[in-house]
N, C-alpha and C positions, 0 to 999 in steps of 0.2 A: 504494500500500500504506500508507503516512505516512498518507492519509486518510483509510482506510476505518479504521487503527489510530486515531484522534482521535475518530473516531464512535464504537468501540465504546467507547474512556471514557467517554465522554460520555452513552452509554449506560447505562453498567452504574453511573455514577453516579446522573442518575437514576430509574435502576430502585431505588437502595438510600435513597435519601434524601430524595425526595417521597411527599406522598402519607402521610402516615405517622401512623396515628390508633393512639389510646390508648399503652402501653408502646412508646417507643422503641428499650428494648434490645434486647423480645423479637421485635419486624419486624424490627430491623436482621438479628439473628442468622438468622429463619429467611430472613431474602433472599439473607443470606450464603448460606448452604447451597445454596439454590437458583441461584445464581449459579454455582457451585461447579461443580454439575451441570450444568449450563449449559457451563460449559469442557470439561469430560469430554467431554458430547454433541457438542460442536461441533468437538472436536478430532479425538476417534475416528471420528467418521463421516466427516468431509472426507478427513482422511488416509488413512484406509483405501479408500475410494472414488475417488482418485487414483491409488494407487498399485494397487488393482484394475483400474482401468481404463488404467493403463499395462500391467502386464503380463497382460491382455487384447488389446492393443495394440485399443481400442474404445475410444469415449466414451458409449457410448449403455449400456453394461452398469454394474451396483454390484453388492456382496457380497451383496444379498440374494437375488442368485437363484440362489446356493448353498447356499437352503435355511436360513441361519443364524435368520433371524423362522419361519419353519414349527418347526423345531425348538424356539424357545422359547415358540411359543405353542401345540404339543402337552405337550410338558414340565409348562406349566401348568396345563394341560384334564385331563393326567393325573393330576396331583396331586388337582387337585378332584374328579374324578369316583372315588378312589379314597379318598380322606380326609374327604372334605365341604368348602366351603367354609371354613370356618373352619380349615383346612388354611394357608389362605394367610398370616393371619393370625398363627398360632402357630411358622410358620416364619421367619417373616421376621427376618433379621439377617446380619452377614457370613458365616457357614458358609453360609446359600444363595448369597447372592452368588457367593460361590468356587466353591461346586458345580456352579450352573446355569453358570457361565463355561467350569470345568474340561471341563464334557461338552460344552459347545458347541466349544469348542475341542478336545476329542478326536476327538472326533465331525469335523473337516476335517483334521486329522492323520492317522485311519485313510486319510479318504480320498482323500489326496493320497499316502499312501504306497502305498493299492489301487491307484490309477490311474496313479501315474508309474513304478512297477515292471515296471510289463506292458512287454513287447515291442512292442505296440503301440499305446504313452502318448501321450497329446497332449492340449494342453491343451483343445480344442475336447471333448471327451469327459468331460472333466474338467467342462464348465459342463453338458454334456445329463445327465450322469449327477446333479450338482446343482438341475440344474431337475427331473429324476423326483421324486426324493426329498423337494425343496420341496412338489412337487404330492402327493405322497404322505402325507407329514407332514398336509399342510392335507386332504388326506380324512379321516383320522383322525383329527383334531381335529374336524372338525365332526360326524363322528359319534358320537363322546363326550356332544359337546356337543348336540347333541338329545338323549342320556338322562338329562341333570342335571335337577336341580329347578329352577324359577322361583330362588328364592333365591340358590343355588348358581352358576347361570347369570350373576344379576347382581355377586355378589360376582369372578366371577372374569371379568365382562367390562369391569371397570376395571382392572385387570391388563394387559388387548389392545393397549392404547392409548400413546404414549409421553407420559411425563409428568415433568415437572420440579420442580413444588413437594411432591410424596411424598415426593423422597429421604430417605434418613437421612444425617445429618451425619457419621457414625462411618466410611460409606462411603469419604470422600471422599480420605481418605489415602492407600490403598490403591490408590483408580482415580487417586490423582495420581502414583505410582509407577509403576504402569503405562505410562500416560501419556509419563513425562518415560524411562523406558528401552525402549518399540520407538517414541517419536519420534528420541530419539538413535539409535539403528540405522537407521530410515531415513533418515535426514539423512548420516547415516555415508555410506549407500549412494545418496546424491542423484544423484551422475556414474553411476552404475551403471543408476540410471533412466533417465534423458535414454539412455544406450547401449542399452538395451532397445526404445526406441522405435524404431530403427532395424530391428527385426527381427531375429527367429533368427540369421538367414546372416552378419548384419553383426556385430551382436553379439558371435559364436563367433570371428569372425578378430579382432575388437579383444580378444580375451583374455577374456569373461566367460565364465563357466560356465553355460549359459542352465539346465541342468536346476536344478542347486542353487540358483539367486538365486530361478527362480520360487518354489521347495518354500518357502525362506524367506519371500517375499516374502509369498506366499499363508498363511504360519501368521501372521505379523505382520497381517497385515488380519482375520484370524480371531480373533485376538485381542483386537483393537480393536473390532469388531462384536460379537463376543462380550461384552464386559465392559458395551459401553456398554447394547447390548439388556438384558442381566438387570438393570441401575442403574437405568435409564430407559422399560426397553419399548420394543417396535418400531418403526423408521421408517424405513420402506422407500424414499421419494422424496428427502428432506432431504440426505444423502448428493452422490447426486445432480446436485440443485440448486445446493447452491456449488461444488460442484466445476464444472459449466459455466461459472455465473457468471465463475469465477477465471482461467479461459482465455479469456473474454473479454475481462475486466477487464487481465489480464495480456499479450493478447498473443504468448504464448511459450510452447512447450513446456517451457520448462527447469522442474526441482520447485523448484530452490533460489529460483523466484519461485512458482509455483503453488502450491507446498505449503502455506506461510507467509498466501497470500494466501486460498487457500480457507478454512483456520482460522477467520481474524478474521472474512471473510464469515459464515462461518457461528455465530459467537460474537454477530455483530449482529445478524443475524437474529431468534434467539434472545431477545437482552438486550431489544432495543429491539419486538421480536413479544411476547413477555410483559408488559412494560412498557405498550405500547399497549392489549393485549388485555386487560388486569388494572385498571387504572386507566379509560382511556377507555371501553371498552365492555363491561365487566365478564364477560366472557367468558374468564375466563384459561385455561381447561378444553379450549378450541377451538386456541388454539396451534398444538399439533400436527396437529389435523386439515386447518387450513388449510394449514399448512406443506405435506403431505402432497399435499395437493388440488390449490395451487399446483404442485408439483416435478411431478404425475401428467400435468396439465397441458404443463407444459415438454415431460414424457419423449414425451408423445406427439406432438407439436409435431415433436420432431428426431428421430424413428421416421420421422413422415410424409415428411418434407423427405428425409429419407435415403433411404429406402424400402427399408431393408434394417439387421437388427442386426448 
């Protein structure tokens, strides 16, 4: 972990201090920013993707296939297809921030409260009824979007994609609050995890309360997914991706190493993929796609191997 923490300094230095033509103050500042979002994304997705895939008790699943990327990218299609393009444009600031978060995060609230209410709750019903709804959402999205115009279509198909150097800087306070109060809750509940993986049966006699840790557990990654998708836009695989990595890296189920370690993974990834990609092969735009491409890669890799989700 000391190592992978010295790379990403080393990293994110530089990312902020090479390479630096014309105004110095004003690269530094927007690398800052970009940087920023860079920790957000790399924070929010790792942790919430661990701690998804513990109380999944799976490794091969992440929050998006509870529909959280379909709902932000019809949310958007609906925008445009009812405003015009230029919709996107004239919204953009923290009240959308908060709103697309607010209902992304409503929106797994109702449904955690529809589905663990029922008499006949469980959380396997819980992922088929969020994979419907994923699939759902993405029908409706793309029928939208066959009746946009050329224009419109393009204005809101950079929106689709996650991206890091858009951010706005006014964001970052906000998602750094975030951030630093459901990572303290889950650190709070790190022994709470590690007992979770033992299962239901086990769990319930060491004293956890399996229904309420999940209900929380699942609003806190809802929330994390949620904030980072509307800052950053979707990324479905990256999540993922350091979360494996970190269990390999680490060796050990415990979070109080995994969680810490998928982080930084994923902060280097990031600092030092942008860096590369921006500088070396001037592609800084692809980032994410490769990232994505990669983790798809992975996911299918340990689908195959497994032969079962």
């Amino acid at each position: 972990m000391a190592i992978v923490g010295v790379l990403v300094v080393v990293a994110a230095v530089c990312y902020l201090l090479l390479f630096i033509r014309g105004s110095f103050q004003f690269a530094f500042d927007r690398r800052l920013t970009t940087l920023g979002t860079m920790v957000v994304v790399a924070f929010a997705h790792a942790i919430a993707t661990v701690v998804f895939q513990t109380v999944t008790s799976n490794r091969i699943l992440t929050p998006s296939i509870m529909g959280f990327d379909s709902l932000y990218v019809m949310m958007q299609t609906a925008m445009v297809f009812v405003f015009g393009g230029s919709a996107l444009a004239r919204t953009d600031g923290l009240p959308k921030l908060v709103v697309q978060t607010v209902l992304m995060v409503l929106f797994a609230v109702l449904l955690y409260r529809w589905l663990f209410a029922g008499r006949f709750a469980n959380l396997h019903l819980l992922l088929l009824v969020g994979v419907v709804l994923g699939l759902a959402f993405e029908s409706l999205s793309s029928f939208l979007q066959r009746l946009l115009s050329p224009t419109d279509y393009d204005m809101l198909s950079v929106r689709l994609f996650g991206r890091m150097s858009n951010s706005d800087g006014s964001y970052l306070p906000l998602a750094f609050a975030v951030c630093l109060v459901v990572g303290a809750v889950v650190w709070h509940r790190r022994h709470r995890l590690d007992t979770l993986l033992l299962g239901r049966d086990t769990s319930v006699g060491l004293g956890v309360d399996h229904k309420r840790e999940l209900t929380v557990l699942l609003v806190l990654v809802a929330v994390l997914v949620a904030f980072a998708t509307a800052l950053a836009g979707p990324m479905t695989f990256f999540g993922f991706l350091v979360a494996t990595l970190a269990y390999q890296l680490t060796g050990t189920h415990e979070h109080r190493h995994v969680l810490p370690m998928a982080f930084l993974l994923g902060l280097f990834t990031l600092v030092a993929g942008q860096f590369l990609m921006q500088h070396v092969f001037y592609a800084a735009g692809f980032l994410t796609v490769i990232i994505e491409f990669v983790g798809g890669i992975v996911f299918l890799v340990l689908l195959l191997r497994k032969g079962t989700l």
